[in-house]
N, CA, C and O atoms as CSV, one atom per row, in Angstrom:
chain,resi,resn,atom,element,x,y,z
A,1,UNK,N,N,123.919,116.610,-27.512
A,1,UNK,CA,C,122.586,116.637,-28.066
A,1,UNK,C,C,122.400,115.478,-29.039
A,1,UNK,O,O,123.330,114.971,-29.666
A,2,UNK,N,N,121.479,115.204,-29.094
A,2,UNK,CA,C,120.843,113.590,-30.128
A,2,UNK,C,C,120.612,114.393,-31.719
A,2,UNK,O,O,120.033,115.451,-31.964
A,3,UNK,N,N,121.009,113.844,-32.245
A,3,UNK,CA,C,120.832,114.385,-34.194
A,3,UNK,C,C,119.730,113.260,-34.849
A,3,UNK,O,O,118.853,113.726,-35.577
A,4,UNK,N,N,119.747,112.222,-34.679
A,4,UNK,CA,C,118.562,111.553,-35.097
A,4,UNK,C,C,118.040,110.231,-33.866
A,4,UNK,O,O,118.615,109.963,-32.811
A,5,UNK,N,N,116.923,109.649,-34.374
A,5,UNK,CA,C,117.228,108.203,-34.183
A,5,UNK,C,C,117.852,107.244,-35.029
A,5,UNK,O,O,117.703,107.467,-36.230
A,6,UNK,N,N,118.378,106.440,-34.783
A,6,UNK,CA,C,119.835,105.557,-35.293
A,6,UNK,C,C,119.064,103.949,-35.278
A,6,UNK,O,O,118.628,103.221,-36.170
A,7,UNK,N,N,119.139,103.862,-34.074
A,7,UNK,CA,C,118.068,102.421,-34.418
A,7,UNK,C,C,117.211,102.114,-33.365
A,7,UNK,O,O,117.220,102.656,-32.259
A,8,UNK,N,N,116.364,101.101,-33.796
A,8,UNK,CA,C,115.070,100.284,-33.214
A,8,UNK,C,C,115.378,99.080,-32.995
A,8,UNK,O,O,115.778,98.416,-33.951
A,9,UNK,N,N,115.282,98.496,-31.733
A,9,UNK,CA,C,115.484,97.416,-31.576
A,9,UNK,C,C,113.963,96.289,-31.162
A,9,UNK,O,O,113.184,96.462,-30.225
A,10,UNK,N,N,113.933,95.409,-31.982
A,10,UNK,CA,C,112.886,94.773,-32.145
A,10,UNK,C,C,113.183,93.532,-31.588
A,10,UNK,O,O,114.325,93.100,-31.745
A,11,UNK,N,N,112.351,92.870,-30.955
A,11,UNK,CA,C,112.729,91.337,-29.844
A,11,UNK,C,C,111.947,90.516,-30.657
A,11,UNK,O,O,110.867,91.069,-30.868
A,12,UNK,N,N,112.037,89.427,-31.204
A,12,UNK,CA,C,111.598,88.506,-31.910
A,12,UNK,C,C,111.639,87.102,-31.208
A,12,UNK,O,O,112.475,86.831,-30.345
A,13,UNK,N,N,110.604,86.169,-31.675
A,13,UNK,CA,C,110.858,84.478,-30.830
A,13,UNK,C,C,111.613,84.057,-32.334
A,13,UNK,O,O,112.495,83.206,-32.219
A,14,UNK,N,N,111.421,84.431,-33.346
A,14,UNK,CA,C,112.220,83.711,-34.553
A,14,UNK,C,C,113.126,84.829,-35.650
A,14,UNK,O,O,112.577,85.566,-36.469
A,15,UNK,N,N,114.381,84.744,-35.457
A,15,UNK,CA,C,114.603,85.861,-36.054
A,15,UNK,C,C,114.596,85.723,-37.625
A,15,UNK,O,O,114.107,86.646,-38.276
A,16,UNK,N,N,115.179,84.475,-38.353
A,16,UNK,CA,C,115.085,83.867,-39.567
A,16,UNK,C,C,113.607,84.254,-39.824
A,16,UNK,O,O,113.565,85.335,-40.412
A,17,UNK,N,N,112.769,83.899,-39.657
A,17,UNK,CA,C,111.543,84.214,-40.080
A,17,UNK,C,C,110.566,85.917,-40.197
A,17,UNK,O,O,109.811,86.449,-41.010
A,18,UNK,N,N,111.096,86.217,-39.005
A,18,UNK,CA,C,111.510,87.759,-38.934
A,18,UNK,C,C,112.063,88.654,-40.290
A,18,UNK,O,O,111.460,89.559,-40.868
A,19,UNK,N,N,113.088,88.227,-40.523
A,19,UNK,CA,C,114.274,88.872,-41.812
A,19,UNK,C,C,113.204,88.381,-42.617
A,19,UNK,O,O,112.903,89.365,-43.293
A,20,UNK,N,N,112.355,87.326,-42.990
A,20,UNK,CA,C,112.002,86.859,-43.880
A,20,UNK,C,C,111.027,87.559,-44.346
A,20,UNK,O,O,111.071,88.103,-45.449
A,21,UNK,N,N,109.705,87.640,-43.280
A,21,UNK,CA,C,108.527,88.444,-43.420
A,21,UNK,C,C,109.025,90.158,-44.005
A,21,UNK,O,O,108.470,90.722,-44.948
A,22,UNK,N,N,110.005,90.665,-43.309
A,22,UNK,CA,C,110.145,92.198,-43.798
A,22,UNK,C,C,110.914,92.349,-44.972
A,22,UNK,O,O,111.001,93.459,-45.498
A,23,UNK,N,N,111.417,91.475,-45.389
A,23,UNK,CA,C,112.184,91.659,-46.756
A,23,UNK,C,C,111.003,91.153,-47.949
A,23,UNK,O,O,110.696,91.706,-49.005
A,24,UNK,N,N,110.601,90.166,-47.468
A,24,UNK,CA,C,109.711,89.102,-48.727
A,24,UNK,C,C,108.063,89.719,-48.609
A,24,UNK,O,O,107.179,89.418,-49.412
A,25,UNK,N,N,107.908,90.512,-47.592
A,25,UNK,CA,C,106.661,91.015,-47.728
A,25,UNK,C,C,106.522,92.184,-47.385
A,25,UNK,O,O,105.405,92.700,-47.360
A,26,UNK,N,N,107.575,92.811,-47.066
A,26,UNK,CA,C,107.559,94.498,-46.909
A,26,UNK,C,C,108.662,95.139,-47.837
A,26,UNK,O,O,108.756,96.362,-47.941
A,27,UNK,N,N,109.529,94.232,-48.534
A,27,UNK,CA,C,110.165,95.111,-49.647
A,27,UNK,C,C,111.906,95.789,-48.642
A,27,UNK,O,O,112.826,96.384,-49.204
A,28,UNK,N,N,111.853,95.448,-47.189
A,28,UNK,CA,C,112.689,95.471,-46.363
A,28,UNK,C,C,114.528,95.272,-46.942
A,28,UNK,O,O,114.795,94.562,-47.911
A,29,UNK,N,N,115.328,95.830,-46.354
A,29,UNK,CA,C,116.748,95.065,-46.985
A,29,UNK,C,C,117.603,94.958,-46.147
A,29,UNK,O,O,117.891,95.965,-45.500
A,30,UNK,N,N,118.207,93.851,-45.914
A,30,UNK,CA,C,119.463,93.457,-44.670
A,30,UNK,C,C,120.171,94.815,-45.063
A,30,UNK,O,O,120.277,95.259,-46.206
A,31,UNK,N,N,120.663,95.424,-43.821
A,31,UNK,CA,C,122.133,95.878,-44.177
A,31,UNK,C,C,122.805,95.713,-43.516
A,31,UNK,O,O,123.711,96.540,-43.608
A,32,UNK,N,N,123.083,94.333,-42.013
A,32,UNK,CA,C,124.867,93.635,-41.811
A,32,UNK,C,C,123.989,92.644,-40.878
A,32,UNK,O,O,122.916,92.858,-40.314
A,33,UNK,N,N,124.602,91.777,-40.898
A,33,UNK,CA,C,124.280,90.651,-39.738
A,33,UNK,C,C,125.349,90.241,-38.918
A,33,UNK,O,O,126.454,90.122,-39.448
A,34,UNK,N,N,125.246,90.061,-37.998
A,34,UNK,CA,C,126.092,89.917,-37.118
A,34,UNK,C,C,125.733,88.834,-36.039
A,34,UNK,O,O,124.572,88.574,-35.721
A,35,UNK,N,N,127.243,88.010,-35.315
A,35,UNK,CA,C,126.834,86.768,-34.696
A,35,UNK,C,C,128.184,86.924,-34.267
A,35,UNK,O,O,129.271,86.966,-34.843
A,36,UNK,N,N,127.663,87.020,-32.683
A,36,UNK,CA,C,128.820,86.882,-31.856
A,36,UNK,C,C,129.666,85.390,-31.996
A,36,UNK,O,O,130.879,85.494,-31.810
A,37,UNK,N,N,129.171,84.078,-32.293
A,37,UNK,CA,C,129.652,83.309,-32.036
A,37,UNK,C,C,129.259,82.682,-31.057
A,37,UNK,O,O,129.421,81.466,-31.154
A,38,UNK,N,N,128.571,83.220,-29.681
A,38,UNK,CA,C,128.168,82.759,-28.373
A,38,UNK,C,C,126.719,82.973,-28.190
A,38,UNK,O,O,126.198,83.264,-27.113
A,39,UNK,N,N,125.885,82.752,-29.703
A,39,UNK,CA,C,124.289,82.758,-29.498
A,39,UNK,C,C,123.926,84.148,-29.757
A,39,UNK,O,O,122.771,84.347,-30.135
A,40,UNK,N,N,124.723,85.159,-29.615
A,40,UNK,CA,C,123.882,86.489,-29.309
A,40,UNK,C,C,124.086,86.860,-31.195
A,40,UNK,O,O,125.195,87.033,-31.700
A,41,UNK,N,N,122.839,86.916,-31.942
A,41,UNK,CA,C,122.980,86.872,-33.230
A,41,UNK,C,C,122.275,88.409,-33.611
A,41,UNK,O,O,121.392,88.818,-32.858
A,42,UNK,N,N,122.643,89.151,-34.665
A,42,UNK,CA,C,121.752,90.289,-34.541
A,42,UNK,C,C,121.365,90.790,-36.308
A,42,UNK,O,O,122.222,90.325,-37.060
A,43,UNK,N,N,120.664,91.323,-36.792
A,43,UNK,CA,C,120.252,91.423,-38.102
A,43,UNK,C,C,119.579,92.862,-38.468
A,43,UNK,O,O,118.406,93.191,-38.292
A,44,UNK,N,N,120.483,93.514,-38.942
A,44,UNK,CA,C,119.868,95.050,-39.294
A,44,UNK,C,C,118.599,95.238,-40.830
A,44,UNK,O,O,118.851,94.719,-41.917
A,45,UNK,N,N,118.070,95.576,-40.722
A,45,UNK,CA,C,116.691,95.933,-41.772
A,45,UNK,C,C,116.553,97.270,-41.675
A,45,UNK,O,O,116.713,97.826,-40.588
A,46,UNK,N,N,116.154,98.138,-43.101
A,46,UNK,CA,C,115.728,99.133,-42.977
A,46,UNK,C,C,114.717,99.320,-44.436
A,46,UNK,O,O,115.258,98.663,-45.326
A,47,UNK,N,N,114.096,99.650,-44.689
A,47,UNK,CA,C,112.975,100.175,-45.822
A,47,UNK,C,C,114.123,99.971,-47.085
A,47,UNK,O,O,113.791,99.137,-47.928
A,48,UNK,N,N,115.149,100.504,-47.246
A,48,UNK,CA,C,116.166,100.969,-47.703
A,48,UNK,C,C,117.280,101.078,-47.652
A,48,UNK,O,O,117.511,101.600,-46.561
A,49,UNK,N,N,118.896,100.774,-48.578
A,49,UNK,CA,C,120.152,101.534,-47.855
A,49,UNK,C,C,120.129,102.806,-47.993
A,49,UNK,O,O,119.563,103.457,-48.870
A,50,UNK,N,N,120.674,103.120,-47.227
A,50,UNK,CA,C,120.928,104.722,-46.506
A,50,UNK,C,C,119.778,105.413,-45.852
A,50,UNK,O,O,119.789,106.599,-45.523
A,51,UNK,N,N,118.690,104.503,-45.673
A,51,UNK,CA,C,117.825,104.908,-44.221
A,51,UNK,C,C,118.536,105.489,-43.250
A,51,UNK,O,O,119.676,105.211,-42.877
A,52,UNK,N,N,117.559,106.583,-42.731
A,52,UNK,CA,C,118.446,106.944,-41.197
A,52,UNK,C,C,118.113,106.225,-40.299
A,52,UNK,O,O,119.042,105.963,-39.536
A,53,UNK,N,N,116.586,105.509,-39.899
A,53,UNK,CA,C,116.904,104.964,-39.177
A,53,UNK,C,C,116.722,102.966,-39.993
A,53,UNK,O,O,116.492,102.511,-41.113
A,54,UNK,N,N,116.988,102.403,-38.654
A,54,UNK,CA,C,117.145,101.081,-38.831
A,54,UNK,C,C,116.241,100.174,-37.855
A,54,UNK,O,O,115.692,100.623,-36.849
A,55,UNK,N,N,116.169,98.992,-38.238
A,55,UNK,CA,C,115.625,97.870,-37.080
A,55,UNK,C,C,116.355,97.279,-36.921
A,55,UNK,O,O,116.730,96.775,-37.979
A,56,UNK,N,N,117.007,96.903,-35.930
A,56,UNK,CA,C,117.740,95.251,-35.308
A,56,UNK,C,C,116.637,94.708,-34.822
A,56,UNK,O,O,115.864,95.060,-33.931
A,57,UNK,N,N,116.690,93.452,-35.806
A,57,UNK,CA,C,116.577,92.044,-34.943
A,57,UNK,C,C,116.455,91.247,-34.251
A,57,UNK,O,O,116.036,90.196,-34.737
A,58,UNK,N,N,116.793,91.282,-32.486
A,58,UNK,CA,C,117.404,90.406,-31.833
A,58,UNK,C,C,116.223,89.409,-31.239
A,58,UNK,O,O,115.017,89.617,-31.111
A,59,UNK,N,N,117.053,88.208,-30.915
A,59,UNK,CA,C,116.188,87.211,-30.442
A,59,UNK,C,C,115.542,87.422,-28.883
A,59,UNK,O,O,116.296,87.734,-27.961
A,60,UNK,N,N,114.252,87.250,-28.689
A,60,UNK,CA,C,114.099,87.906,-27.830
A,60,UNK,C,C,114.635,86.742,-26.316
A,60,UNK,O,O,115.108,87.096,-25.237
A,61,UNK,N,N,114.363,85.512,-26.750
A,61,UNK,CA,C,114.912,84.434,-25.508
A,61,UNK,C,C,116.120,84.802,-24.832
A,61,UNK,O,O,116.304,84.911,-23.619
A,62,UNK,N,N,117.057,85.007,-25.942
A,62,UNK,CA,C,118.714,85.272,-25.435
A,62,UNK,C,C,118.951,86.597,-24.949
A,62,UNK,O,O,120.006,86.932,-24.410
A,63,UNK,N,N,117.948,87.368,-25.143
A,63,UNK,CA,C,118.177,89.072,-24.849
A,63,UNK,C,C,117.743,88.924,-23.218
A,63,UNK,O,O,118.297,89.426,-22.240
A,64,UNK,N,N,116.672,88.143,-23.275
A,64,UNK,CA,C,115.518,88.079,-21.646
A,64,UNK,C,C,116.418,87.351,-20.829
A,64,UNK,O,O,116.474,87.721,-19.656
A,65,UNK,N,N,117.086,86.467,-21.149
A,65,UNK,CA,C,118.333,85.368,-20.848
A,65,UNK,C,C,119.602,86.796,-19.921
A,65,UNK,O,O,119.930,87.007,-18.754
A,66,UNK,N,N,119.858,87.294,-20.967
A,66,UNK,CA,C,120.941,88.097,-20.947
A,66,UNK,C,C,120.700,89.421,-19.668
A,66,UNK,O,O,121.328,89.584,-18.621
A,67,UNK,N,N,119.400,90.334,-20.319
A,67,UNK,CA,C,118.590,91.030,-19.275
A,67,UNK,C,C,117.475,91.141,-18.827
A,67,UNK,O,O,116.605,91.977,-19.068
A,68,UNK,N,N,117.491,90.080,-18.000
A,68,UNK,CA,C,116.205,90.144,-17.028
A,68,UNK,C,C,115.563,90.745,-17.259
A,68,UNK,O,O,114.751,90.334,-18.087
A,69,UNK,N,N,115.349,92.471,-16.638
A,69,UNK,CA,C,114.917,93.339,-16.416
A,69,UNK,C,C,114.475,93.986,-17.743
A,69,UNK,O,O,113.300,94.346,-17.675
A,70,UNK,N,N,114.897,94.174,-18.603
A,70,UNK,CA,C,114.977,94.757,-19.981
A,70,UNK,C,C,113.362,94.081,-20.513
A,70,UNK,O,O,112.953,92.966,-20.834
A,71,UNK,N,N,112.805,95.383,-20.394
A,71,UNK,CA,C,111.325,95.604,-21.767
A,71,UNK,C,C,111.437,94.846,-22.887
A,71,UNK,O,O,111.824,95.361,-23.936
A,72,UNK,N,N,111.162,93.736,-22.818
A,72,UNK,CA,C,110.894,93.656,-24.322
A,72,UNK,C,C,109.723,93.441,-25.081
A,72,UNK,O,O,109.628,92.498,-25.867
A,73,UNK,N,N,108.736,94.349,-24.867
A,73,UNK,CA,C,107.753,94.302,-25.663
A,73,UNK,C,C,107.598,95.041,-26.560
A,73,UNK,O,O,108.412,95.937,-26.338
A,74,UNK,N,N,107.037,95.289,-27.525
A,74,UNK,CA,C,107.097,95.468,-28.964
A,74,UNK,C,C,106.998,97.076,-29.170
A,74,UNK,O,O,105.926,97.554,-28.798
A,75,UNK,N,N,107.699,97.745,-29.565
A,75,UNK,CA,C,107.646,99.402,-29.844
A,75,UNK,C,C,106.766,99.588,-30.593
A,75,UNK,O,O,106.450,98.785,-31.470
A,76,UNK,N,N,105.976,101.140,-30.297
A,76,UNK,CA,C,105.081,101.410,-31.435
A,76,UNK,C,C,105.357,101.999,-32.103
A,76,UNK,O,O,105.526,103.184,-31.814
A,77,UNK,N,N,105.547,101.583,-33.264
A,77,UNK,CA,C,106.331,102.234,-34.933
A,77,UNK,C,C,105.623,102.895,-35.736
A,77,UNK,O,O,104.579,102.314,-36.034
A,78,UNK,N,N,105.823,104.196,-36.357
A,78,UNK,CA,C,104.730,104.338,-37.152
A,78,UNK,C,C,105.584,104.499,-38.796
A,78,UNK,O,O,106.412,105.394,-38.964
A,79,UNK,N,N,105.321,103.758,-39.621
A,79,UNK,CA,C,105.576,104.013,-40.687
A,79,UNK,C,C,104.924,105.043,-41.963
A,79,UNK,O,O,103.753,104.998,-42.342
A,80,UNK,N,N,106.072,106.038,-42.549
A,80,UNK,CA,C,105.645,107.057,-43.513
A,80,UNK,C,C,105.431,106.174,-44.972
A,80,UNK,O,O,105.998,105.131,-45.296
A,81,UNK,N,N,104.689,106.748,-45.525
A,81,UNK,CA,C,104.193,106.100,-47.348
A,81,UNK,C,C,103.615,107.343,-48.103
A,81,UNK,O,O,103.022,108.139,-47.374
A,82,UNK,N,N,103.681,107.649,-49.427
A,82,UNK,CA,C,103.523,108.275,-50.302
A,82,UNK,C,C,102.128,107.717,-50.921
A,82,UNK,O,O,101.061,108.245,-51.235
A,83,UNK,N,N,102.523,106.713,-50.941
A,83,UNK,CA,C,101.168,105.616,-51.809
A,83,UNK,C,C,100.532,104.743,-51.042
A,83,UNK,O,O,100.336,103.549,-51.265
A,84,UNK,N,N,100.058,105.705,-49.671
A,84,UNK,CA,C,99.387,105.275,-48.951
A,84,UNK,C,C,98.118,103.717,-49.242
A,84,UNK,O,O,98.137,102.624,-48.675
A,85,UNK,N,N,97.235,104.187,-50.227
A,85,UNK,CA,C,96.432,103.233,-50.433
A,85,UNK,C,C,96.747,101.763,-51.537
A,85,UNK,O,O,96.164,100.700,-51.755
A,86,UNK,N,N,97.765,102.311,-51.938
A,86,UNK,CA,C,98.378,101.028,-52.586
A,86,UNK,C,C,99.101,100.009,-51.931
A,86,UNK,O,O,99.143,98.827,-52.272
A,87,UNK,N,N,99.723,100.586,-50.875
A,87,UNK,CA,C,100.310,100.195,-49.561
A,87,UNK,C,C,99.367,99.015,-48.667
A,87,UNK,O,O,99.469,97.887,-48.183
A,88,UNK,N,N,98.831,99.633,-48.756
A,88,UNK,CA,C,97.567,99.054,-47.890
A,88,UNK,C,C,97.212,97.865,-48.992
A,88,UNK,O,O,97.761,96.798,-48.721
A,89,UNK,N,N,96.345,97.861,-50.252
A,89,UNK,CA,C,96.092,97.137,-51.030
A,89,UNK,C,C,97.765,95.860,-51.117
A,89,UNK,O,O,97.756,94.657,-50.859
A,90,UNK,N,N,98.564,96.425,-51.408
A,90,UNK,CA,C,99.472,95.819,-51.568
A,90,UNK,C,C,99.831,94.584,-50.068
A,90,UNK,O,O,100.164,93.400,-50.112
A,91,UNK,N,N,99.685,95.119,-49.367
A,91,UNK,CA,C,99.996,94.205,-48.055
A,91,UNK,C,C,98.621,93.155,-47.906
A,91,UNK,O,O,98.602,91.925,-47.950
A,92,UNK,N,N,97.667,93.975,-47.743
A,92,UNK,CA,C,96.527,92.999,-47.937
A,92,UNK,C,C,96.393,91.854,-49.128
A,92,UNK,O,O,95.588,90.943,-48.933
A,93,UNK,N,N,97.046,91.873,-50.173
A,93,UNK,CA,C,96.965,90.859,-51.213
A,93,UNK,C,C,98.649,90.269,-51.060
A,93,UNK,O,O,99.398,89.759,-51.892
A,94,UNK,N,N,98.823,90.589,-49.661
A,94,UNK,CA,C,100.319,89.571,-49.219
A,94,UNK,C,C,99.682,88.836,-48.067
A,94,UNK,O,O,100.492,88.462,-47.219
A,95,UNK,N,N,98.563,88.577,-47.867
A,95,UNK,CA,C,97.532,87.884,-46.668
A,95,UNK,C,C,98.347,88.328,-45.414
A,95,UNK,O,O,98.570,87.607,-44.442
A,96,UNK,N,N,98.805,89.756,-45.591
A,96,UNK,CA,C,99.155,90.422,-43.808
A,96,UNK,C,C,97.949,91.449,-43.204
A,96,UNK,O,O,97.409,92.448,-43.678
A,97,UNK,N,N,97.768,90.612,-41.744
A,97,UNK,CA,C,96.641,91.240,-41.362
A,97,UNK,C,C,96.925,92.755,-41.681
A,97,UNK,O,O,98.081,93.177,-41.665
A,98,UNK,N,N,95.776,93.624,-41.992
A,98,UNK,CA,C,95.882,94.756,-42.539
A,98,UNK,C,C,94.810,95.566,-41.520
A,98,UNK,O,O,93.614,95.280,-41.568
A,99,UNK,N,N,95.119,96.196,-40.955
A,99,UNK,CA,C,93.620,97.104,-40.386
A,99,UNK,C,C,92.716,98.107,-41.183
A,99,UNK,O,O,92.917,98.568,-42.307
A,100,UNK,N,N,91.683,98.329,-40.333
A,100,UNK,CA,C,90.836,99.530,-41.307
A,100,UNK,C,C,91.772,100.740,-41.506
A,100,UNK,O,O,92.881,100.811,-40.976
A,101,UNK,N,N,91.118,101.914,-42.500
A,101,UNK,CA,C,92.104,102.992,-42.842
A,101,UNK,C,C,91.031,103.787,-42.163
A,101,UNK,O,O,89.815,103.830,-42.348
A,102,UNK,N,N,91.993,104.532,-41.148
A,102,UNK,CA,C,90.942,105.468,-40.289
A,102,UNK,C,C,91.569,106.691,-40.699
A,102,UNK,O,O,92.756,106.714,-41.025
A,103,UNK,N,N,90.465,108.223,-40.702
A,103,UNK,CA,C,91.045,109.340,-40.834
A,103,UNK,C,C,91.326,110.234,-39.577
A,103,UNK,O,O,90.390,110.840,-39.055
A,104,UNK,N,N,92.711,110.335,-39.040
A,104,UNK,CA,C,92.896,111.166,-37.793
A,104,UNK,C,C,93.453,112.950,-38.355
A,104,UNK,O,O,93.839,113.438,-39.417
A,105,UNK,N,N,93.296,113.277,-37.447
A,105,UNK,CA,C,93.611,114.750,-37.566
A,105,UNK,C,C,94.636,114.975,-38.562
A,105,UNK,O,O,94.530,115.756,-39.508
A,106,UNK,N,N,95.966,114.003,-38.208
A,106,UNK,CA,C,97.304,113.928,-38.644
A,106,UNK,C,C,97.203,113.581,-39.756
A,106,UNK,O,O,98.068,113.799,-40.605
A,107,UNK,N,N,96.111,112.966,-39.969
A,107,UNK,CA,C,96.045,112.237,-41.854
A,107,UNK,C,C,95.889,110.627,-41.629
A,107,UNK,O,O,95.970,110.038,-40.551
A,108,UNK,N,N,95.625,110.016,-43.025
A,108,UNK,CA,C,95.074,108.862,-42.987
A,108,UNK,C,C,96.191,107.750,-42.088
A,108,UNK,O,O,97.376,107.900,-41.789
A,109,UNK,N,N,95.354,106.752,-41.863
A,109,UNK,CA,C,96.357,105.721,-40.542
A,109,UNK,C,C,95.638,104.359,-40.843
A,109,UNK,O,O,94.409,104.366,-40.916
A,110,UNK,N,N,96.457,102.987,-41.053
A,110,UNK,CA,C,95.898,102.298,-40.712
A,110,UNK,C,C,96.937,101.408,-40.366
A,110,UNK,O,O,97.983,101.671,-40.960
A,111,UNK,N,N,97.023,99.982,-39.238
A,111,UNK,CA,C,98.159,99.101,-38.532
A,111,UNK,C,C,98.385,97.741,-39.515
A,111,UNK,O,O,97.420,97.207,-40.062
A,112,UNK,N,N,99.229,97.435,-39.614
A,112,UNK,CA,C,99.358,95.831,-39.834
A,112,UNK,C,C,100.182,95.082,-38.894
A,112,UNK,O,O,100.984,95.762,-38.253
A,113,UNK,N,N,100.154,93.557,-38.624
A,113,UNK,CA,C,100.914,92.776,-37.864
A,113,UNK,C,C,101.843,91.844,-38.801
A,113,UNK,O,O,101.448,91.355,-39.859
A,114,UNK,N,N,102.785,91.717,-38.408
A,114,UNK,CA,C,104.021,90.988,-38.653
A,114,UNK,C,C,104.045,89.708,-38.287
A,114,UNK,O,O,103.238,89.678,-37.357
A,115,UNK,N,N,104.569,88.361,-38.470
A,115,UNK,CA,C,104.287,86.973,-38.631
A,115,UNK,C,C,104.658,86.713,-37.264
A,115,UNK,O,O,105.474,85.792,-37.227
A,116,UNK,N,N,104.325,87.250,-35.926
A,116,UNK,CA,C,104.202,87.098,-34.609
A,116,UNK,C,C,103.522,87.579,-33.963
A,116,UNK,O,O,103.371,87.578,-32.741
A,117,UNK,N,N,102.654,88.417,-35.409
A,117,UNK,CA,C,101.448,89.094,-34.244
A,117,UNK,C,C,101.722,90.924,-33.322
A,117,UNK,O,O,101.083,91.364,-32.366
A,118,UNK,N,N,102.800,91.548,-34.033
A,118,UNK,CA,C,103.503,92.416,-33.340
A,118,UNK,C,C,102.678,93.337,-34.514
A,118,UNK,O,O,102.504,93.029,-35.693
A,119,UNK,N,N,102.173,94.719,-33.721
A,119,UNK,CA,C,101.167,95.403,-34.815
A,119,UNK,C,C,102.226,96.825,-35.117
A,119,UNK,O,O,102.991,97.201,-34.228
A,120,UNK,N,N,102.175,97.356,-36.126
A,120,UNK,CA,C,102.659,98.598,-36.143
A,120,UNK,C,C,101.216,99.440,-37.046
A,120,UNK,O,O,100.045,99.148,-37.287
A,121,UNK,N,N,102.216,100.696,-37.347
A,121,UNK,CA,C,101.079,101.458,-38.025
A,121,UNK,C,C,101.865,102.216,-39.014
A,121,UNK,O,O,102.955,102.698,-38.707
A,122,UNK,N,N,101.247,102.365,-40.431
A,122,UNK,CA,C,101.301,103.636,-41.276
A,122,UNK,C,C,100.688,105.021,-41.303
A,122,UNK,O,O,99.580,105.301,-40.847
A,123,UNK,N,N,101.510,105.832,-41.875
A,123,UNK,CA,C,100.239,106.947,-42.149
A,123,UNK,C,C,100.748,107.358,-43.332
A,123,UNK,O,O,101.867,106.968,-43.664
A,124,UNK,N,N,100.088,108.112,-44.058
A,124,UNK,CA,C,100.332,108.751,-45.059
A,124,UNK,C,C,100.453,109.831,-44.863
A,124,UNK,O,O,99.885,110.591,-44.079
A,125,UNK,N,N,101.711,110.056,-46.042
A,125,UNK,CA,C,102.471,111.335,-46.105
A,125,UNK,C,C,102.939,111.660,-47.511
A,125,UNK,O,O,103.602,111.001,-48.312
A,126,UNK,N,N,102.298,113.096,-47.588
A,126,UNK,CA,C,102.574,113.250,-48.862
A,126,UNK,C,C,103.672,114.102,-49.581
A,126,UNK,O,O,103.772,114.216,-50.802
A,127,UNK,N,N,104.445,114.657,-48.685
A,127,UNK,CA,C,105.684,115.202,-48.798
A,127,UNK,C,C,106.692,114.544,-48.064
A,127,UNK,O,O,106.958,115.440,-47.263
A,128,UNK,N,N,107.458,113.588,-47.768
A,128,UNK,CA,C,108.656,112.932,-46.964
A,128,UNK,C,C,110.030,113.684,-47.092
A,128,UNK,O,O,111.025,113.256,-46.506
């Protein structure tokens, strides 16, 4: 049986710039990098240490290189926040596209994109 999710793997055209945007504008923190030596380079991020789950990194050229066949288009993520609207304010005065804050059943929601154009989404949550 599965106990959590463990990680997310994210395909990037730049991964340096990648690490850069989620640490320097999402507050993000490496926790190991890794490099085969033979191109295949990989970079863990999570909100936090001791997140359960995580993002890798990987480049998406050398992955498509590697497997053909293999999806790599962008997962839809939804990120939890406490301080939902500061969140929002806060990213928007980091000039990251920010979307409207819509109200769904589930509670407030709104997406931002990452420095390639890859959109995710928040919602607010007020117990985590």
């Amino acid at each position: 049986m599965f106990s959590k999710v463990g990680q997310i793997m994210l395909y990037v055209h730049n991964q340096d710039e990648a690490v850069k945007f989620w640490k320097e504008k999402l507050g993000f923190v490496v926790i190991s990098e890794e490099n085969s030596g033979q191109g295949f380079r990989w970079i863990e991020i999570a909100p936090r240490k001791g997140a359960e789950t995580s993002i890798i990194l990987h480049d998406k050229e050398f992955v498509a290189k590697m497997s053909p066949g293999l999806n790599l288009d962008t997962p839809s993520l939804m990120f939890f926040t406490e301080n939902f609207d500061q969140l929002h304010q806060d990213l928007a005065n980091k000039n990251i596209t920010v979307g409207e804050i819509m109200n769904m059943p589930t509670g407030r929601v709104f997406n931002f994109a990452d420095n390639e154009e890859n959109y995710f989404a928040v919602m607010e949550r007020n117990s985590l």
